[in-house]
ROVEX-489259 format. One record per residue (C-alpha): residue in one letter; x, y, z. Coordinates in pm, whole numbers, plus 50000, padded with zeros to 5 digits. Example, Ala and Ser with C-alpha at 12.3 -4.5 7.8 and 13.67 -1.06 7.14 Angstrom:
<pts>
A512304955050780
S513674989450714
</pts>
This chain:
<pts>
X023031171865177
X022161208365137
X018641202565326
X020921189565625
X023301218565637
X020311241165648
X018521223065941
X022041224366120
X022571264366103
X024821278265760
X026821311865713
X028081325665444
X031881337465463
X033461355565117
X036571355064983
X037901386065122
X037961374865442
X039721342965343
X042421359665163
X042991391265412
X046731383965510
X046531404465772
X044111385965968
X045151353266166
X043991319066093
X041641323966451
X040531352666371
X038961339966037
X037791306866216
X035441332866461
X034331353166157
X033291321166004
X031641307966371
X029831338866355
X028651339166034
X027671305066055
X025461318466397
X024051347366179
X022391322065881
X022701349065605
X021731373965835
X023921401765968
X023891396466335
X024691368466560
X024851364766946
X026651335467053
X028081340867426
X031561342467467
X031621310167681
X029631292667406
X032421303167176
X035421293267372
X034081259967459
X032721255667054
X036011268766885
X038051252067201
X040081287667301
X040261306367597
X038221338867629
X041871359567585
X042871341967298
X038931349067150
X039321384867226
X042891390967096
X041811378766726
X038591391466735
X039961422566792
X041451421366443
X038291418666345
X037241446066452
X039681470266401
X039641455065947
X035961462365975
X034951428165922
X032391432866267
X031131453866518
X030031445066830
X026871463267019
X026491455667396
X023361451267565
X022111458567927
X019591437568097
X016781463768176
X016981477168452
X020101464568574
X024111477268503
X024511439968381
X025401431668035
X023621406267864
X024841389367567
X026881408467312
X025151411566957
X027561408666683
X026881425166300
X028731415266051
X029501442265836
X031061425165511
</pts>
């Protein structure tokens, strides 16, 4: 069973975060999307679309909780530019506990 989980993508996602009661029930289910993106790693770079569609929210909703996220220190988020255009590409997101 464990060999299947890791040929399917894993995250890690501690206990703090689970029993922060000032962070929403969505905002924990995108921490734990994220890590689960990130594989033990600090970083992950779903799209938002991808996220929406996987955790079934709309891209307000998304941004609201993540934003709790964000301001308890749980991420960060680092935008990118495609070179040499003023277009953003895909947002990179660390995960910082």
């Amino acid at each position: 069973m464990i060999n299947r989980a890791i040929e399917l993508g894993y995250g890690t996602v501690t206990k703090e975060i689970m029993q922060d009661k000032g962070l929403t029930i969505e905002s924990k289910a995108i921490y734990a999307y994220l890590c689960s993106f990130a594989g033990g790693k600090d970083e992950a770079y779903p799209s938002i679309s991808k996220m929406c569609y996987d955790l079934q929210i709309t891209d307000q909703r998304l941004r609201k909780h993540m934003k709790l996220l964000i301001d308890s220190g749980y991420i960060e988020i680092e935008k990118y530019r495609y070179a040499k255009s003023q277009r953003f590409a895909n947002n990179h997101y660390i995960i910082l506990k």
